[in-house]
C-alpha positions as a Python dict, from the first residue, in 0.01 Angstrom:
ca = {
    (1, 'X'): (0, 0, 0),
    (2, 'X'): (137, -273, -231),
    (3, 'X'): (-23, -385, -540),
    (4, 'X'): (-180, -706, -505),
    (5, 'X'): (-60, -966, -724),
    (6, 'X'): (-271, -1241, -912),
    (7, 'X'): (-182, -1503, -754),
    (8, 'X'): (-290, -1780, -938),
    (9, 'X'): (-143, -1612, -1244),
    (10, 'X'): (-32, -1855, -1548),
    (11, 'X'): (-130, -2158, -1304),
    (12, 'X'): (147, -2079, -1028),
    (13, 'X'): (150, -1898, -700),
    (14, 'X'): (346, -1575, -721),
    (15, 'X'): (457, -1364, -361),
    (16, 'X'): (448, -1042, -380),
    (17, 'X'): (628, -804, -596),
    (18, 'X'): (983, -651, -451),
    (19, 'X'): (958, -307, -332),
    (20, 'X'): (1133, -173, -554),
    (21, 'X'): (853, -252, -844),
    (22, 'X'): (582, -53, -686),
    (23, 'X'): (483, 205, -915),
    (24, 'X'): (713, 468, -808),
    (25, 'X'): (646, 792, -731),
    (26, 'X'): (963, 985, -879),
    (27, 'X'): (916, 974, -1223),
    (28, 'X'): (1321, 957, -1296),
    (29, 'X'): (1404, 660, -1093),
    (30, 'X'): (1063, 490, -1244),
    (31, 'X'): (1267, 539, -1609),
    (32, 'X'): (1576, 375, -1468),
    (33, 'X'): (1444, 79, -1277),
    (34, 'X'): (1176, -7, -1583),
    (35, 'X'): (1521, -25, -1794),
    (36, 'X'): (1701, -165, -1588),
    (37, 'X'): (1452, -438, -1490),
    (38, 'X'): (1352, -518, -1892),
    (39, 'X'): (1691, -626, -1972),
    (40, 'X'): (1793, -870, -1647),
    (41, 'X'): (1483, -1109, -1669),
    (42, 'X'): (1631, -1365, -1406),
    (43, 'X'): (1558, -1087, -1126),
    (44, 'X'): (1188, -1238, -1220),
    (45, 'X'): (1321, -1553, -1155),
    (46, 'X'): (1467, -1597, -834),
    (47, 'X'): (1518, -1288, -534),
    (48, 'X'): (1696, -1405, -171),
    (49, 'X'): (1447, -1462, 113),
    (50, 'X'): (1634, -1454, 409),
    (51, 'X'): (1918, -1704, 387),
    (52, 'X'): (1752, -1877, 110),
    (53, 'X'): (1638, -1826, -283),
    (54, 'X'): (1296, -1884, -354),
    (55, 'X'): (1176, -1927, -706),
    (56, 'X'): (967, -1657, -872),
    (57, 'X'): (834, -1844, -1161),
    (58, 'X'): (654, -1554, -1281),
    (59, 'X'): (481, -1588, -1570),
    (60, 'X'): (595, -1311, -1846),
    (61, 'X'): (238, -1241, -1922),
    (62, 'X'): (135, -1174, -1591),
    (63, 'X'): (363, -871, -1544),
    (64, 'X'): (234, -704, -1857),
    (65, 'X'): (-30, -522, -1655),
    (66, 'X'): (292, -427, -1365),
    (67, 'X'): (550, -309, -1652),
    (68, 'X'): (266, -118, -1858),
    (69, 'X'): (153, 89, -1547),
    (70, 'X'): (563, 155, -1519),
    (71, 'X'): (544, 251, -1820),
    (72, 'X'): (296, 501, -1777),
    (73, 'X'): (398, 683, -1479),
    (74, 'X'): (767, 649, -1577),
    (75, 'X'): (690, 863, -1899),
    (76, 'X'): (782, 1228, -1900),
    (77, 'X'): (443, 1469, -1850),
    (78, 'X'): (403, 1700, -2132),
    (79, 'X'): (505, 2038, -2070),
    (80, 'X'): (118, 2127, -2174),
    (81, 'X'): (15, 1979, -1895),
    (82, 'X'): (168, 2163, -1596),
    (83, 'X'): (94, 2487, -1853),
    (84, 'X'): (-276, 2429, -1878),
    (85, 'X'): (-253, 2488, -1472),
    (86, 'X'): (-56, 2788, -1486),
    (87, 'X'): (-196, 3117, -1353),
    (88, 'X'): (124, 3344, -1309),
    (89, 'X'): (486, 3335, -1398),
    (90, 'X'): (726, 3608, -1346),
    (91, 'X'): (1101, 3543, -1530),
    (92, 'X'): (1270, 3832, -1451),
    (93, 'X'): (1409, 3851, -1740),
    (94, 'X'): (1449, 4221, -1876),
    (95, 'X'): (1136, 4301, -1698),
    (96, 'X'): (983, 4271, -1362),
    (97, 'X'): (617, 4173, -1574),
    (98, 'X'): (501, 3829, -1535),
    (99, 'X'): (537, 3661, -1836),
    (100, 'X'): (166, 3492, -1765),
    (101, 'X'): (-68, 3669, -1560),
    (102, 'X'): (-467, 3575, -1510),
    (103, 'X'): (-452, 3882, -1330),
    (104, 'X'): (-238, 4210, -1277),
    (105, 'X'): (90, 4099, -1467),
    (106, 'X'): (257, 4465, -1275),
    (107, 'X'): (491, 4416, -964),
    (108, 'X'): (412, 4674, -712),
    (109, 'X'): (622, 4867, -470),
    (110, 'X'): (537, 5075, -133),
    (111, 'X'): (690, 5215, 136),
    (112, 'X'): (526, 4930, 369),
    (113, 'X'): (329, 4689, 375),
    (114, 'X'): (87, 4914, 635),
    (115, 'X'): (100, 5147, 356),
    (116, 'X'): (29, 4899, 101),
    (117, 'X'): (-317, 5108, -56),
    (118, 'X'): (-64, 5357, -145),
    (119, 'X'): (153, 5140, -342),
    (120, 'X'): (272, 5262, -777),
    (121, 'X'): (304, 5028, -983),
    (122, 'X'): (680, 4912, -1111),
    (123, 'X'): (967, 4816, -900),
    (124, 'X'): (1065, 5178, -697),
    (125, 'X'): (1348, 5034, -452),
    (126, 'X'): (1715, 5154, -443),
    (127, 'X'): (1870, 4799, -321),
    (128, 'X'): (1630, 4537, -545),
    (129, 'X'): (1669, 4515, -913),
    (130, 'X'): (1670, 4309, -1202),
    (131, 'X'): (1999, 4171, -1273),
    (132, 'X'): (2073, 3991, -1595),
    (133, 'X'): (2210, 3696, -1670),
    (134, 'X'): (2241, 3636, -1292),
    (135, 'X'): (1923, 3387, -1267),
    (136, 'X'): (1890, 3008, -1269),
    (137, 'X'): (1728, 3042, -1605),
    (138, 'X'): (1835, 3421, -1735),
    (139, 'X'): (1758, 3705, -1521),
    (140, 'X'): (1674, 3719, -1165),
    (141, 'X'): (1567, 3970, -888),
    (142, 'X'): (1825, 4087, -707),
    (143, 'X'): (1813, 4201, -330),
    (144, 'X'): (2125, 4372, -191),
    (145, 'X'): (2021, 4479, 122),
    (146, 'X'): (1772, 4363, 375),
    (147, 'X'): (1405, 4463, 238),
    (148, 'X'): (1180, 4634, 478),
    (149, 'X'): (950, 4781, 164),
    (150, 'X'): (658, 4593, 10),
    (151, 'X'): (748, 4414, -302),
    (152, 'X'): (446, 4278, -450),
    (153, 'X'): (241, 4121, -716),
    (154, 'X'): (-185, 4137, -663),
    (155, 'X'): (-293, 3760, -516),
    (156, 'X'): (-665, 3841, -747),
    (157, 'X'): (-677, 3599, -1010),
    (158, 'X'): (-293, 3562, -1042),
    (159, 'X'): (-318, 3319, -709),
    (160, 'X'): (-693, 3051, -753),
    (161, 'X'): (-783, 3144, -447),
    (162, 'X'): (-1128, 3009, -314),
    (163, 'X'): (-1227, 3063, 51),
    (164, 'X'): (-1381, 2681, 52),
    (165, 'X'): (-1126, 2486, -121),
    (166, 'X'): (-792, 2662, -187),
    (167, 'X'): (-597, 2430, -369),
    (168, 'X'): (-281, 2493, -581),
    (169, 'X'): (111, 2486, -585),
    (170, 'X'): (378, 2796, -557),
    (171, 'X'): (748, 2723, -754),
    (172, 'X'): (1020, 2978, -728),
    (173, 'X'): (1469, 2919, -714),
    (174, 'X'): (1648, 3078, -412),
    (175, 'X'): (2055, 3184, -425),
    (176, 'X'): (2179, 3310, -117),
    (177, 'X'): (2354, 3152, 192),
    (178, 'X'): (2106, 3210, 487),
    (179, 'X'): (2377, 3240, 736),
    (180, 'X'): (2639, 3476, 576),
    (181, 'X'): (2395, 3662, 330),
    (182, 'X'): (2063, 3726, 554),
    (183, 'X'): (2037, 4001, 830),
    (184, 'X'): (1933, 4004, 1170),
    (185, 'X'): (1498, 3886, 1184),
    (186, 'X'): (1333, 3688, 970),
    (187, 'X'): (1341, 3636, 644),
    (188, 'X'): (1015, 3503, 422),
    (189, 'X'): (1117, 3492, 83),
    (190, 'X'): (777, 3493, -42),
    (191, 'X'): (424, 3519, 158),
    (192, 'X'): (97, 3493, -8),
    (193, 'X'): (-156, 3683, 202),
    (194, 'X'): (-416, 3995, 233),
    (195, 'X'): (-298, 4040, 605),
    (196, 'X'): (2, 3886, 734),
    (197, 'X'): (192, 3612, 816),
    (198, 'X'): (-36, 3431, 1068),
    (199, 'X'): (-363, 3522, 920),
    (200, 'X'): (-470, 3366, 628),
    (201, 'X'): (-131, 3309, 471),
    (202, 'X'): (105, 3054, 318),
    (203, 'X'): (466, 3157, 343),
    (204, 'X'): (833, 3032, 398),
    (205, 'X'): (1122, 3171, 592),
    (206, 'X'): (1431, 3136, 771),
    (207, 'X'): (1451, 3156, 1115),
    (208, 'X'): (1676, 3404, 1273),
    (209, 'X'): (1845, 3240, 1594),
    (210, 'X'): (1929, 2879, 1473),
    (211, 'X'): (2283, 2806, 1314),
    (212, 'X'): (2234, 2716, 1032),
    (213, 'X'): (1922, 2885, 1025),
    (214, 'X'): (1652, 2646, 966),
    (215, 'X'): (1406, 2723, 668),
    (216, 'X'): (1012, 2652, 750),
    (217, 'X'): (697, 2626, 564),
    (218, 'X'): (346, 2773, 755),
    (219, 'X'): (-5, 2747, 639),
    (220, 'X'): (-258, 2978, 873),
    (221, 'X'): (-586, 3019, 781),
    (222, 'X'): (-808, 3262, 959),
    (223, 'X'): (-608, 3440, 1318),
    (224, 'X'): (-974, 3414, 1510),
    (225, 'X'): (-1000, 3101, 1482),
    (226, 'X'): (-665, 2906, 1523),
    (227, 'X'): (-537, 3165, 1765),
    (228, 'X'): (-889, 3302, 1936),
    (229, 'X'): (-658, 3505, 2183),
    (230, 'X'): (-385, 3687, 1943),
    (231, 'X'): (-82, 3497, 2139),
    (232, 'X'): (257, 3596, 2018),
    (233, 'X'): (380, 3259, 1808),
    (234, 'X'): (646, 3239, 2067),
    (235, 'X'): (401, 3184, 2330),
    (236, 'X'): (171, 2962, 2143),
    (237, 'X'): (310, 2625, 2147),
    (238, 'X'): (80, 2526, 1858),
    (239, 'X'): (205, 2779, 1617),
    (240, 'X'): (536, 2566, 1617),
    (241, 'X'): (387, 2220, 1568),
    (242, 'X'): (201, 2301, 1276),
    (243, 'X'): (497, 2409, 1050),
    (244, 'X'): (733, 2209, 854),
    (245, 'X'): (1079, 2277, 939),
    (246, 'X'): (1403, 2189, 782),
    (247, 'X'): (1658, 2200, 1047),
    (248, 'X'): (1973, 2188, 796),
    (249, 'X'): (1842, 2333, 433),
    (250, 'X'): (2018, 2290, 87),
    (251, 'X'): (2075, 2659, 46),
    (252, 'X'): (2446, 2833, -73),
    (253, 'X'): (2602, 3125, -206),
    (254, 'X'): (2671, 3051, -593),
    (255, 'X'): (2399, 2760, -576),
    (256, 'X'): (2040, 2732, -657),
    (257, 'X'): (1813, 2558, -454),
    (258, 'X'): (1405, 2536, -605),
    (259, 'X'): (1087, 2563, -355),
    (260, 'X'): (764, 2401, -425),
    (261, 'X'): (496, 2410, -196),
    (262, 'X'): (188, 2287, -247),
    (263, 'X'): (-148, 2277, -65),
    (264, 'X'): (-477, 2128, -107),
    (265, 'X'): (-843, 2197, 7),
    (266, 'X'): (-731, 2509, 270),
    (267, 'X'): (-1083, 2606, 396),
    (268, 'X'): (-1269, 2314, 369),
    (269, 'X'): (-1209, 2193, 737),
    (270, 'X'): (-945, 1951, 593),
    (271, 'X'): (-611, 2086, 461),
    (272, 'X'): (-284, 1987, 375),
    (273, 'X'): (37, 2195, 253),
    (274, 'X'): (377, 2023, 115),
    (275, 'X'): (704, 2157, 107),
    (276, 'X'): (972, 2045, -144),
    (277, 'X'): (1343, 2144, -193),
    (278, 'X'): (1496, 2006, -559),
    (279, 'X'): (1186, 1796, -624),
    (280, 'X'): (1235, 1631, -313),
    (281, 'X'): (951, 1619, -15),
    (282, 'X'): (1039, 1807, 342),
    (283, 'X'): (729, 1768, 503),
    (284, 'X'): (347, 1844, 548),
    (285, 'X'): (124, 2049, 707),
    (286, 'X'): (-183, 1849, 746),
    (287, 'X'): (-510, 1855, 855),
    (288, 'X'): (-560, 2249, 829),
    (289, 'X'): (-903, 2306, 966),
    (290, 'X'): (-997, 2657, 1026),
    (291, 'X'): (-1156, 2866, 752),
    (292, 'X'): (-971, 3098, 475),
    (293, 'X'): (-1131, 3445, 380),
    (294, 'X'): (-945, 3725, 171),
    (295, 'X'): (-1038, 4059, 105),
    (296, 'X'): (-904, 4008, -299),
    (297, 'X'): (-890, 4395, -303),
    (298, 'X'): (-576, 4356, -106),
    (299, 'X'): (-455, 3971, -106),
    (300, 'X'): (-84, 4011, -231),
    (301, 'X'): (214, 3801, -350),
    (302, 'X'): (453, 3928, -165),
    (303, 'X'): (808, 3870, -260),
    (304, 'X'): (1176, 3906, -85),
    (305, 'X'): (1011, 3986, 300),
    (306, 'X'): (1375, 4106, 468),
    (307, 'X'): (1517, 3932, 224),
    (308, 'X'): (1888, 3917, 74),
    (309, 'X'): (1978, 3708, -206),
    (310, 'X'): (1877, 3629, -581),
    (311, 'X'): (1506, 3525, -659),
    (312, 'X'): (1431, 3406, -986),
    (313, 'X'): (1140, 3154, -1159),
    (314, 'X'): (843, 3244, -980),
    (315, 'X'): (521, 3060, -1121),
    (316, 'X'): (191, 2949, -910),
    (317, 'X'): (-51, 2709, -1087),
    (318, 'X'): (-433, 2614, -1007),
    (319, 'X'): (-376, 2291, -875),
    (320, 'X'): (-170, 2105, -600),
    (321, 'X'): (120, 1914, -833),
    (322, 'X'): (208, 1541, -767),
    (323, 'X'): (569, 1481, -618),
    (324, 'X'): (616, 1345, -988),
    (325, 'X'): (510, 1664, -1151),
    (326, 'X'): (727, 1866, -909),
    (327, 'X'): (1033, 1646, -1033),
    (328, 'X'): (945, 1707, -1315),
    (329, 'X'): (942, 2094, -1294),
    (330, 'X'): (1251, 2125, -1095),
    (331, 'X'): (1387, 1959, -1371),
    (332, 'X'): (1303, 2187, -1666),
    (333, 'X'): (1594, 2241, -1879),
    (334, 'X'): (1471, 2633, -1927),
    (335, 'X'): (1256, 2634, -1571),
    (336, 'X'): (833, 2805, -1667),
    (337, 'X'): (917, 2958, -1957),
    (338, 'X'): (950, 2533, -2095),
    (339, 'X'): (567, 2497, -2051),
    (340, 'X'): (297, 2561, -2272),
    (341, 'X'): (5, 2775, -2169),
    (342, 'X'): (-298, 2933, -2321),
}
């Protein structure tokens, strides 16, 4: 919706604003066009309507209240801000402990994720480990081969979970090219779930027909109630509508591409979930209604699902980020580890 002018403002009738002087929502291009727009005053003065000018006559004063909200939003956030919302954050970097933990800092490994109540602490897999000075921002996790074990990191604490209002965002960096680098199946690079994929979950993945494979964000609450009758997702045409779905992503070998999702208010009859590659929207889940229950004992943050590639950056936070905030993370000049936290 567009700001409403005064329009009696300095004893002349003023139209609307331009677009382009909304407050914008991408913080960057807020920085440029308050610049840009300070130093050419005449753009105040006259714009082209249609085939003709029409005269502004703005009066200075009455943009004060315009340029000072610009201002505002167009200012960087502090870097204490996102880090006040931070619950985990695993680097990579010379270890696979999360730098910040609420909870369990310890990845976990097991054989499967069937077997996951067996599952030792530290990262016991032949073809994923830590590789140095590989990441977007240091170190990374490395997968070589396609990962059938359970990778993990314990959801309790770690992820804010709450079965009436589960609100918060999920940042990690992908390298890999989908369709040279990924075997046969899908691929999720991450899941957050005590069950699986379509119960109770939030998760990304790559598809595995599609060329180029197309990379999709899903949101399920509880499998009773949004699927009462266990259908295969193949089968349930639902399943499909309710995911967002980049049909052509971003993704390369030798390239790294950042994943934000964020979701708000899962369980309270009303959700939404937002999916953003390099700071920029893809899509949303919305209005998520069934219920969300977890059994925290065994809720898990489960990394590199089939996955080949390099993984790097992963951080979750208590709150659902504004598109601002998530340009604003995807441009961190040393990704997490630039915040301040407790």
């Amino acid at each position: 919706m567009k700001p409403k002018n005064d329009s009696m403002a300095c004893g002349v009738r003023s139209p609307d604003l331009p677009r382009d002087l909304q407050i914008p929502h991408d913080l960057a291009r807020g920085h440029r066009l308050l610049r840009s727009r300070l130093g050419d005053f005449d753009y105040f003065r006259q714009r082209r309507s249609g085939d003709r000018l029409a005269d502004l006559e703005i009066c200075p004063t009455s943009l004060l209240p315009v340029l000072g909200l610009l201002l505002l939003f167009a200012l960087p956030l502090p870097a204490a801000d996102l880090g006040k919302s931070l619950t985990f954050h695993a680097d990579f970097d010379a270890t696979t402990d999360a730098r910040r933990a609420t909870g369990d800092k310890r990845i976990y490994t097991a054989a499967a994720y069937k077997e996951q109540a067996a599952a030792k602490p530290g990262l016991d897999h032949p073809d994923v480990e830590l590789a140095p000075g590989e990441g977007r921002f240091g170190g990374a996790l490395s997968f070589k081969k396609k990962n059938v074990k359970a990778v993990f990191y314990k959801a309790e604490k770690n992820a804010a979970f709450d079965p009436k209002n589960w609100t918060g965002t999920i940042s990690f960096w992908l390298s890999l090219d989908p369709n040279q680098d990924l075997e046969p199946g899908f691929c999720d690079p991450i899941q957050v779930t005590d069950k699986a994929y379509n119960d109770d979950a939030i998760w990304v993945d790559f598809t595995k027909d599609e060329r180029p494979r197309h990379f999709r964000l899903g949101v399920f609450g509880d499998l009773k109630a949004w699927n009462p009758q266990n259908l295969p997702a193949d089968k349930y045409p639902d399943f499909n509508k309710r995911l967002v779905v980049n049909r052509n992503p971003p993704f390369a070998r030798g390239k790294w591409t950042h994943v934000v999702i964020t979701h708000t208010g899962l369980g309270s009859g009303n959700g939404e979930a937002r999916l953003y590659l390099d700071g920029r929207l893809q899509g949303a889940a919305e209005h998520i209604k069934e219920p969300f229950s977890w059994n925290l004992a065994t809720a898990a943050i489960r990394v590199g699902v089939n996955y080949v590639g390099l993984f790097d950056d992963l951080a979750m936070f208590n709150r659902a980020l504004t598109a601002g905030e998530v340009k604003s993370l995807h441009g961190l000049k040393k990704g997490i580890a630039s915040l301040k936290y407790p």
